[in-house]
C-alpha positions in Angstrom: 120.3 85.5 62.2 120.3 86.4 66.1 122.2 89.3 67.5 125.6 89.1 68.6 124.8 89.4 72.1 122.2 86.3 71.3 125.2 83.9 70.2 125.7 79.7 71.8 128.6 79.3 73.2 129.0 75.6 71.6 130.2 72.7 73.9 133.6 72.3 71.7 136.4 74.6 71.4 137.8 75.6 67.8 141.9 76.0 67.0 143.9 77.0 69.8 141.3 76.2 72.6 138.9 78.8 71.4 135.9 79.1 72.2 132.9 78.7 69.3 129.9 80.2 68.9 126.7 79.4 66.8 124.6 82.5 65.5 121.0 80.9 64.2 117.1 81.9 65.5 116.5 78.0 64.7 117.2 75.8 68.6 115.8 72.9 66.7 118.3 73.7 63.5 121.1 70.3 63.1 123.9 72.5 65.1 121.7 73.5 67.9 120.5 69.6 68.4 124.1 68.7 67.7 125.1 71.2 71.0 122.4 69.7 73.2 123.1 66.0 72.3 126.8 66.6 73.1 126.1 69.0 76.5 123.8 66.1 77.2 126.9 63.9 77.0 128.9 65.5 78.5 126.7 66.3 81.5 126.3 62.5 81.6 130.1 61.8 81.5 130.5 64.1 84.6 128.2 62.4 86.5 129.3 59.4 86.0 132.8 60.3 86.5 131.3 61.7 89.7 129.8 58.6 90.8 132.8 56.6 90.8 135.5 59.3 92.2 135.2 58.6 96.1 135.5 54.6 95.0 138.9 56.2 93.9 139.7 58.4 96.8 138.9 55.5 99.0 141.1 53.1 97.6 143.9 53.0 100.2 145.9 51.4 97.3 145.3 53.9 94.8 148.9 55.7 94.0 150.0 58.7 92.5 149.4 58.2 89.0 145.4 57.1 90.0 145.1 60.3 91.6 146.3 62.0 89.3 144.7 60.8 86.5 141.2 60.8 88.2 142.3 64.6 89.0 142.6 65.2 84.9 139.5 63.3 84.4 137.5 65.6 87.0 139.2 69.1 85.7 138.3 67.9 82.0 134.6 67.4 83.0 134.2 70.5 85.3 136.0 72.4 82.4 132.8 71.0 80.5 130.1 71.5 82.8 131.1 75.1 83.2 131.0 75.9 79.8 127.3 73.9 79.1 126.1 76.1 82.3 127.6 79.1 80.7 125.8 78.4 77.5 122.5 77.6 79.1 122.9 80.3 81.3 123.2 83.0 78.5 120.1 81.3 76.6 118.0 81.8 79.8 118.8 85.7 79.9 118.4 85.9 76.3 115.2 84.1 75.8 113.6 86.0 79.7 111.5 88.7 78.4 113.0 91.7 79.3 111.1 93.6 82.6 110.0 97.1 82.1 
């Protein structure tokens, strides 16, 4: 098992919005390809969403409820993104070799 400073923040929150966390020395285990195929996803999702939101803000015609749902849509996927860089960002300091 890895050390508890070496856990994966997961892309999926548990009960209550917390965060989860994978303890395993195996990145090619099911649950670590699980994480990267979802983070994938989601990275894609974002970018899509990405793509099409100035088509939204453009729309002259788009009301309120547009807005705000795009606004929802954009929080949900920033919410994500920050939490895969989070994760990837911690596996990057933990797998660096540490500097004399």
């Amino acid at each position: 098992m890895t050390a508890s400073d070496e856990l994966r923040l997961l892309p999926w929150s548990g009960p209550e919005g917390k965060p989860c966390y994978l303890s395993t020395d195996d990145r090619g285990g099911y649950m670590s390809r699980l994480a990267d195929n979802i983070e994938a996803v989601q990275l894609g999702t974002a970018a899509e969403l990405l793509d099409q939101a100035p088509e939204t803000l453009a729309d002259e015609d788009a009301d309120a409820e547009d807005l705000r749902r795009l606004a929802q849509e954009l929080t949900r996927v920033l919410r994500d993104v920050l939490r895969v860089a989070t994760s990837r960002g911690h596996l990057l300091e933990v797998s660096e070799p540490q500097r004399p």
